[in-house]
N, CA, C and O of each residue as an XYZ file, in Angstrom:
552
protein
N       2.872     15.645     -2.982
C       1.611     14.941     -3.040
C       1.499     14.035     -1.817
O       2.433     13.490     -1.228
N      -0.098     13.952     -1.474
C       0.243     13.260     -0.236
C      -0.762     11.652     -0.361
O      -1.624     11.425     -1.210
N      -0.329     10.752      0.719
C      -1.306      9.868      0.270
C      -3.181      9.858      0.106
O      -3.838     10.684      0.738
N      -3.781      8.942     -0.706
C      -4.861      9.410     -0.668
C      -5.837      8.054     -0.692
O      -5.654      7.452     -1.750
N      -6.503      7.610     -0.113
C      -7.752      6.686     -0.337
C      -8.416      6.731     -1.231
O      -9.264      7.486     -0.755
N      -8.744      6.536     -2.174
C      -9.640      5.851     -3.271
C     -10.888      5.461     -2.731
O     -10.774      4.238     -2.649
N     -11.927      5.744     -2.345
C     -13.084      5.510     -1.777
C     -14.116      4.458     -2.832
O     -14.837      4.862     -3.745
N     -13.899      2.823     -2.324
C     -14.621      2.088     -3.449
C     -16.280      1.986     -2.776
O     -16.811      2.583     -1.840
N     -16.730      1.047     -3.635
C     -18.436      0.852     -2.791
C     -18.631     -0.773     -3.090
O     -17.764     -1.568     -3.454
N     -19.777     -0.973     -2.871
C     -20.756     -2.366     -3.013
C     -21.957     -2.443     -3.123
O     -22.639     -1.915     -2.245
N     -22.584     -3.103     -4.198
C     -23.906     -3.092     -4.274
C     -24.123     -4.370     -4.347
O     -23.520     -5.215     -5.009
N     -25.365     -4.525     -3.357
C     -26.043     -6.009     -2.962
C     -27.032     -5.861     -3.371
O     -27.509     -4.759     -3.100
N     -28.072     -6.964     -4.374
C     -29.137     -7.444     -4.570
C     -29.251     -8.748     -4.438
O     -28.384     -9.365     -3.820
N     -30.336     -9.390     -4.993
C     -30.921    -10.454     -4.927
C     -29.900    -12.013     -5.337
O     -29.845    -13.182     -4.956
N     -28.952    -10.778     -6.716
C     -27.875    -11.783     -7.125
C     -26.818    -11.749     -6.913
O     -26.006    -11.783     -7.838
N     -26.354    -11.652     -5.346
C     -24.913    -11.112     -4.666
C     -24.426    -10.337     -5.021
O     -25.093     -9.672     -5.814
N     -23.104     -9.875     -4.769
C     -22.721     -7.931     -4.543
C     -21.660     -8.069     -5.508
O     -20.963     -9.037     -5.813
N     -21.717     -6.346     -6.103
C     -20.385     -6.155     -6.692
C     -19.788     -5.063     -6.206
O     -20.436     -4.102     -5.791
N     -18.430     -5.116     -6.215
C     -18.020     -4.631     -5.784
C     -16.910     -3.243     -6.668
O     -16.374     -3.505     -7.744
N     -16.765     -2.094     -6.108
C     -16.354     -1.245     -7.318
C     -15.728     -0.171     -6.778
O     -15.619      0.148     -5.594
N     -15.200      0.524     -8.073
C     -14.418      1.429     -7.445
C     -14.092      2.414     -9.218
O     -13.202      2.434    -10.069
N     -15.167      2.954     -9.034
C     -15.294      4.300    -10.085
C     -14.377      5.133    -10.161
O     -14.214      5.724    -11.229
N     -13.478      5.417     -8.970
C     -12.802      6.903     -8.991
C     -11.404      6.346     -9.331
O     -10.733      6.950    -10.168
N     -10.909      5.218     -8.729
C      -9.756      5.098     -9.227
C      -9.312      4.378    -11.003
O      -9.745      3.327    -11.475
N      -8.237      5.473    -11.737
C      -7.647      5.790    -12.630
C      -6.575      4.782    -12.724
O      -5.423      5.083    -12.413
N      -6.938      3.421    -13.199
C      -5.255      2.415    -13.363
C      -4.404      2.640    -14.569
O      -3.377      2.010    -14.820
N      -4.879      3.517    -15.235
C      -4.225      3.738    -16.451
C      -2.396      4.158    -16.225
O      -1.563      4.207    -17.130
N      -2.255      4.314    -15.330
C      -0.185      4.407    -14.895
C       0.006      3.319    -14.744
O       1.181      3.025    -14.964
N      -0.882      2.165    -14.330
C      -0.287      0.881    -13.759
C       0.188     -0.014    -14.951
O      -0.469     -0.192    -15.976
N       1.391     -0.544    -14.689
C       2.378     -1.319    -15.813
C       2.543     -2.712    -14.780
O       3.254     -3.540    -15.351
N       2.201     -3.064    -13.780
C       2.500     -3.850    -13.048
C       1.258     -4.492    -11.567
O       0.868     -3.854    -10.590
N       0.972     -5.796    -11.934
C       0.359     -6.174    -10.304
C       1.070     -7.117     -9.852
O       1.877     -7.741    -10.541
N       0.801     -7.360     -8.401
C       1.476     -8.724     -7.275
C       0.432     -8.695     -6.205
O      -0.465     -7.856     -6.121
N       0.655     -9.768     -5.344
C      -0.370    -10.194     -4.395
C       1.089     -9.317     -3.137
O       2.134     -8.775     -3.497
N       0.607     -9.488     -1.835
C       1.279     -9.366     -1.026
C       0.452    -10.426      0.110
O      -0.708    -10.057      0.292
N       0.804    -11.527      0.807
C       0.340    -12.010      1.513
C       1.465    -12.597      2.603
O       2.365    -13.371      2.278
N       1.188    -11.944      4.341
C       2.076    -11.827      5.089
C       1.602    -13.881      5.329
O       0.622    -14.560      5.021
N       3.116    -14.211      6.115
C       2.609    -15.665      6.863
C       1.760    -15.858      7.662
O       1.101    -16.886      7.822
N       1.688    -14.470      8.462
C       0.639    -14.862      9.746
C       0.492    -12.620     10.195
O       1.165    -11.867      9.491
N      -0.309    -12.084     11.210
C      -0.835    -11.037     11.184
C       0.705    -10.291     12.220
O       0.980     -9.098     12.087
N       1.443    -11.102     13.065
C       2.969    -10.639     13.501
C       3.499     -9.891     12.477
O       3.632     -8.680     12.653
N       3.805    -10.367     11.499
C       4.897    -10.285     10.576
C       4.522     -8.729      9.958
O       3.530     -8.677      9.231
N       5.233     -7.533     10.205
C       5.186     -6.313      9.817
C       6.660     -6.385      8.657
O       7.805     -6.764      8.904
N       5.952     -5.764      7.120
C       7.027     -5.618      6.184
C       7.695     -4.274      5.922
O       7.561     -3.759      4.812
N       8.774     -3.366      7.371
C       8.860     -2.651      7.284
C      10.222     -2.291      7.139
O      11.030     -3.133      7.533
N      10.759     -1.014      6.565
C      10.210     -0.253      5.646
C      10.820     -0.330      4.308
O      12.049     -0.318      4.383
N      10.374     -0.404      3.142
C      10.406     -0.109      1.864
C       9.877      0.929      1.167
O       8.710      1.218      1.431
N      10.526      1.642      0.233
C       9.580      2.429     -0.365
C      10.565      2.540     -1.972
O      11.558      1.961     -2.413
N       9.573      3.688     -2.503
C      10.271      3.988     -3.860
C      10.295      6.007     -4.053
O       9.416      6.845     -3.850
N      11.786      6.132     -4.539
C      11.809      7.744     -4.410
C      10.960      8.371     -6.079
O      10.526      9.513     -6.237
N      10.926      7.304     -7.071
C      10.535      7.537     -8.241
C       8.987      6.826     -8.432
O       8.026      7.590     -8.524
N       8.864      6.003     -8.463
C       7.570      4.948     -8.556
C       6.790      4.713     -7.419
O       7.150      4.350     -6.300
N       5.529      5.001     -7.908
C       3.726      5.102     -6.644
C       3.466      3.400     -6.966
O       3.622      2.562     -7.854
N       3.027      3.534     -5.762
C       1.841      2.272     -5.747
C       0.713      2.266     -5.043
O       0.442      2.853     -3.996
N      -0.079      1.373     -5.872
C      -1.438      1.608     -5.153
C      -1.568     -0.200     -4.701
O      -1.085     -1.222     -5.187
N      -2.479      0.087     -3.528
C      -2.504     -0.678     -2.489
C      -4.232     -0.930     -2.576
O      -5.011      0.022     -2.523
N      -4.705     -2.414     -2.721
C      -6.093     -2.992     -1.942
C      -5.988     -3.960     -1.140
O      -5.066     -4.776     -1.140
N      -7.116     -3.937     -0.248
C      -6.927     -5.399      0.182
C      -7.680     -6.027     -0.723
O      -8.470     -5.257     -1.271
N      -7.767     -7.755     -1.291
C      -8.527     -8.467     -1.656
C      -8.932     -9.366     -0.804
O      -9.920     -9.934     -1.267
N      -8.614     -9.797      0.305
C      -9.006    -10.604      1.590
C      -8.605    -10.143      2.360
O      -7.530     -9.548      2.283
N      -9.413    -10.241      3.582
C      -8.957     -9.197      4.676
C      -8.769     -8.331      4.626
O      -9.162     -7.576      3.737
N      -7.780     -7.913      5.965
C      -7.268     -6.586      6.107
C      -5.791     -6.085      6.683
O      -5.158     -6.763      7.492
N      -5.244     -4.590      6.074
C      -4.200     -4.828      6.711
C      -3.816     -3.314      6.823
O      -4.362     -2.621      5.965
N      -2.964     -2.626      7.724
C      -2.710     -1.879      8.367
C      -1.695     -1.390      7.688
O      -0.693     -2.094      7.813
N      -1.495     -0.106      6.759
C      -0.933      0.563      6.019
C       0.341      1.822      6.708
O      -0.132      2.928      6.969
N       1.344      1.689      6.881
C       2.105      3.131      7.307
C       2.823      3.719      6.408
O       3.274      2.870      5.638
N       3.174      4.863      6.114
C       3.751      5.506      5.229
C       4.399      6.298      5.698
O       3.877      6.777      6.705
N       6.062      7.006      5.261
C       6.193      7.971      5.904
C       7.368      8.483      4.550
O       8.217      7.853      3.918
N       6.886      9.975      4.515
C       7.557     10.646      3.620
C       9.005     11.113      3.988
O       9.313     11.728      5.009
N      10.141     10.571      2.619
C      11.060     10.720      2.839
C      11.834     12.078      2.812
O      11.556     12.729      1.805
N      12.517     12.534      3.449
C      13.241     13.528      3.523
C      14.607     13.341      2.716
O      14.773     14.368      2.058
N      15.695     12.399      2.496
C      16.587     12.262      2.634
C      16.764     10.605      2.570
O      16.661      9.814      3.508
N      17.044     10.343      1.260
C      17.207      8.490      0.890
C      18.501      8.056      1.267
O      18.818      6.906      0.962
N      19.376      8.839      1.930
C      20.647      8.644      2.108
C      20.221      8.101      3.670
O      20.064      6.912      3.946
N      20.058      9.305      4.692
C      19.822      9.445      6.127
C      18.809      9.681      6.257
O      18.903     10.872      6.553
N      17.235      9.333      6.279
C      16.223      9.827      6.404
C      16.157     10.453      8.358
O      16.757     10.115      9.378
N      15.113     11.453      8.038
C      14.933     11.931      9.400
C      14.047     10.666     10.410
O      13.010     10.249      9.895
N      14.339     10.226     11.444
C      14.290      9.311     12.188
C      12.436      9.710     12.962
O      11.668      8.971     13.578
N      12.338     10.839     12.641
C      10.952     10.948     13.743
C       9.766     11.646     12.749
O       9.007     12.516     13.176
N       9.721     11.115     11.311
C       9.041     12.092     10.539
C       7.253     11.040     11.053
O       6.891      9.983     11.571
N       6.700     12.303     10.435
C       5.257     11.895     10.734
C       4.730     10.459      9.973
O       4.752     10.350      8.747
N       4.292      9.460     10.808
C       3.550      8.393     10.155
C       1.867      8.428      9.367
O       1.072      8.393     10.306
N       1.198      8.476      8.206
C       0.317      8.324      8.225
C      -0.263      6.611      7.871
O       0.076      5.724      7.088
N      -1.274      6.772      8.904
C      -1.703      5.243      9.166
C      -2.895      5.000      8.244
O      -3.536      6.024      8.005
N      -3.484      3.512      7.483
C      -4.516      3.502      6.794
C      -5.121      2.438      7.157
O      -4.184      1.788      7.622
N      -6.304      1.620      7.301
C      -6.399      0.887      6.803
C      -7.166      0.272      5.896
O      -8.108      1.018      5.630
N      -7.232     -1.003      5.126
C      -7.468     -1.414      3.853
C      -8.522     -2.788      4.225
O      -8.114     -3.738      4.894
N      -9.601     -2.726      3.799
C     -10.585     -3.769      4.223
C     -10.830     -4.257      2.480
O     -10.923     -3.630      1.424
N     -10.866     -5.591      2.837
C     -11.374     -6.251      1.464
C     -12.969     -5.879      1.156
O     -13.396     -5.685      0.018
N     -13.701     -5.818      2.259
C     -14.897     -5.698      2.011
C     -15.468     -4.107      1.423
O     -16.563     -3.551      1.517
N     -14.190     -3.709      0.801
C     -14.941     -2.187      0.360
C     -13.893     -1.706     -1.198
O     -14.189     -0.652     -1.760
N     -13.280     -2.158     -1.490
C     -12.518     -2.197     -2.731
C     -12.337     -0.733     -2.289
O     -13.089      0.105     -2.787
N     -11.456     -0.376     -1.445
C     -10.503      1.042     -1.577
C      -9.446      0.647     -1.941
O      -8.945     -0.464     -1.766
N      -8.874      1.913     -2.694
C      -7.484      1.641     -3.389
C      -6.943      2.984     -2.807
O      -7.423      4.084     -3.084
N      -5.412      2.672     -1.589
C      -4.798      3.365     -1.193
C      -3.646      3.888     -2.284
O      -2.835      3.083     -2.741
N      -3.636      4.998     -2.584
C      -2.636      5.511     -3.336
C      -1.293      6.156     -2.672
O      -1.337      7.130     -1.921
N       0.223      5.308     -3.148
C       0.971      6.014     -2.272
C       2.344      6.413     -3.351
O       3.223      5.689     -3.818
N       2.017      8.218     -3.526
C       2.605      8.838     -3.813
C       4.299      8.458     -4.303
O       4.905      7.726     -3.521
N       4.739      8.737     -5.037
C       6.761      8.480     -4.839
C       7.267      9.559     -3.991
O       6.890     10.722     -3.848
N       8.128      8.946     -3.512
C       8.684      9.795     -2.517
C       8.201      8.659     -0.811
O       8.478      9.151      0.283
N       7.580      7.368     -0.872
C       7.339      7.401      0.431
C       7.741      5.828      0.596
O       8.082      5.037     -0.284
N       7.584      5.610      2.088
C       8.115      3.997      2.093
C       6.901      3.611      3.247
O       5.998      4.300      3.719
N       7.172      2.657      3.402
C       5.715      1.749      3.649
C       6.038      1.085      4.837
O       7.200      1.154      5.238
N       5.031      0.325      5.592
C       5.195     -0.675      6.290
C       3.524     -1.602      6.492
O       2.484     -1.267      7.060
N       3.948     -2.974      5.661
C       2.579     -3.346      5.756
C       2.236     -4.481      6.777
O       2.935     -5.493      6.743
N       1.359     -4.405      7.555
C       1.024     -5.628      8.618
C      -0.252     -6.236      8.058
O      -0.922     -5.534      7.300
N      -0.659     -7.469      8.349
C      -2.274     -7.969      7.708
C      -2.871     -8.111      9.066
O      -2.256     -8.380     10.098
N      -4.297     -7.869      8.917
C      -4.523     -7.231     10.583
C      -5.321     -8.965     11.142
O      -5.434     -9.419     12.281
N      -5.832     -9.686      9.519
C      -6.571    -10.747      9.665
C      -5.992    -12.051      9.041
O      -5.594    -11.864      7.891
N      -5.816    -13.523      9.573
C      -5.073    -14.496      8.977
C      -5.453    -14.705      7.682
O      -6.645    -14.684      7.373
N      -4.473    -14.930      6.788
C      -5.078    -15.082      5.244
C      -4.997    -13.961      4.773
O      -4.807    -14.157      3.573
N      -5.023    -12.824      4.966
C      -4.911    -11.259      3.931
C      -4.326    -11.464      3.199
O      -3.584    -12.441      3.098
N      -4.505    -10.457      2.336
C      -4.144    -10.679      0.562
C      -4.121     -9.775      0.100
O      -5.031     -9.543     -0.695
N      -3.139     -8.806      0.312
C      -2.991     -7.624     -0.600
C      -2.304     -6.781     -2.284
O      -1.121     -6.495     -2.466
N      -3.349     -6.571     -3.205
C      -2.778     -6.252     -4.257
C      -2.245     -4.670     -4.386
O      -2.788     -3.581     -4.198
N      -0.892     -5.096     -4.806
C      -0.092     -4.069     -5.166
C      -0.160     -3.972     -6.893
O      -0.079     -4.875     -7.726
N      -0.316     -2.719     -7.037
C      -0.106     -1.881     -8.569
C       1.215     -1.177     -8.423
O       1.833     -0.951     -7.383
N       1.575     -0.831     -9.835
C       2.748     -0.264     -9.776
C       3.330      0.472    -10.711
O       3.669     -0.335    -11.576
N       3.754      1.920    -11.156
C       3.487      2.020    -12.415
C       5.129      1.779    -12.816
O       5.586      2.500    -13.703
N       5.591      1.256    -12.481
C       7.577      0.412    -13.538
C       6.738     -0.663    -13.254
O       5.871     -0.990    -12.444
N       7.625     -1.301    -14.723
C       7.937     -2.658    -14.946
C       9.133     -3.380    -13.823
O      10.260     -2.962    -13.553
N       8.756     -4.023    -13.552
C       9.931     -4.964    -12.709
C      11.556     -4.611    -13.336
O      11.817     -4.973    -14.483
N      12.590     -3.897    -12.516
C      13.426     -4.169    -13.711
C      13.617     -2.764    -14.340
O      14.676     -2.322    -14.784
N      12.433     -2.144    -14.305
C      12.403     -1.034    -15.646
C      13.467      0.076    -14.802
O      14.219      0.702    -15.548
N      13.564      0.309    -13.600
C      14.071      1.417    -13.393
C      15.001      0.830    -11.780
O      14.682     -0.240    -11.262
N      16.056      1.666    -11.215
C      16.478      0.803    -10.191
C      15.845      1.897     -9.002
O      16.314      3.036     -9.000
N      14.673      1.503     -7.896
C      14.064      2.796     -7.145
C      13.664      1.852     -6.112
O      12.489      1.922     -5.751
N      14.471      0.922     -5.530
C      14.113      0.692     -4.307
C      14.634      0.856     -3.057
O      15.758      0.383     -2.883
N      14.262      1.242     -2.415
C      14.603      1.901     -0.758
C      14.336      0.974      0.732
O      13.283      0.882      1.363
N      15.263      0.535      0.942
C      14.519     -0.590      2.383
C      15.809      0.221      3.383
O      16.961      0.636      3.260
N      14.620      0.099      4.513
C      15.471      0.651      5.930
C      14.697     -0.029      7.074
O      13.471     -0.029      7.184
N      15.683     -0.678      8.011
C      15.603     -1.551      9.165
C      13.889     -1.122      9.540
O      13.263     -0.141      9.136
N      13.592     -1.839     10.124
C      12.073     -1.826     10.606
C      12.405     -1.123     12.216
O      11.432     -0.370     12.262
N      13.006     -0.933     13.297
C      13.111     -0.294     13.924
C      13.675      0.834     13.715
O      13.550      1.521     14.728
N      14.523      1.647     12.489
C      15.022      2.557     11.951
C      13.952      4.004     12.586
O      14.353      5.017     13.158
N      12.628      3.647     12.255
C      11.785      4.849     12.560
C      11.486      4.699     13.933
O      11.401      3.598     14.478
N      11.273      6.137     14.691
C      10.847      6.634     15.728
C       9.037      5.806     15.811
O       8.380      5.789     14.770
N       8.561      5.320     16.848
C       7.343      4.671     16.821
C       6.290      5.528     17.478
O       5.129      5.127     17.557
């Protein structure tokens, strides 16, 4: 499975906008958190999970999504393909990212605020994966 955007919308009238997102399905999600970097430098790379997806919005700002599918949680392959996203508060997309992948998140604007879904409980299962932030081929 590969990653996928969630395409949200906004409707503006007379009595300010709402904002929405019809297509995405939270019914797996057992879990939310904020993610908010110190400043737009700070890249949180890489983490991922070989069992458990998460889905990704921005709620303020914006921030610059990488993903890259793992081959191998032991030795991953060093030059696999990156897919890049990004996540604007002003449109309620919800990036969906598959198990099997690890991440790297930057906030592109000061203040970003990104909510993470998740479908484990904190705890519920042991599926986390972190590898050096220069580890991948750029």
């Amino acid at each position: 499975m590969k990653p996928i955007t969630i395409k949200g919308n906004i409707h503006t009238d007379f009595r300010g906008s709402l904002y929405f997102n019809n297509e995405f399905d939270a019914s797996p999600v057992k879990r939310v958190y904020f993610i908010q970097n110190k400043d737009t430098k700070i890249v949180r790379a890489w983490q991922g999970h070989r069992i458990e997806q998460r889905w990704f919005s921005a709620v303020q700002g914006s921030f610059e999504i990488k993903l890259i599918e793992v081959d191998d949680w032991e030795k991953p392959s060093k030059n696999k393909a990156v897919y890049s996203f990004i996540l604007r508060a002003n449109q309620l997309d919800v990036l969906h990212i598959p198990q099997g992948y690890i991440s790297s998140i930057q906030a592109l604007d000061s203040d970003s605020k990104l909510l993470v879904m998740a479908d484990y409980l904190l705890g519920e299962i042991k599926d986390e994966y972190r590898f050096d932030a220069d580890y991948f081929k750029k």
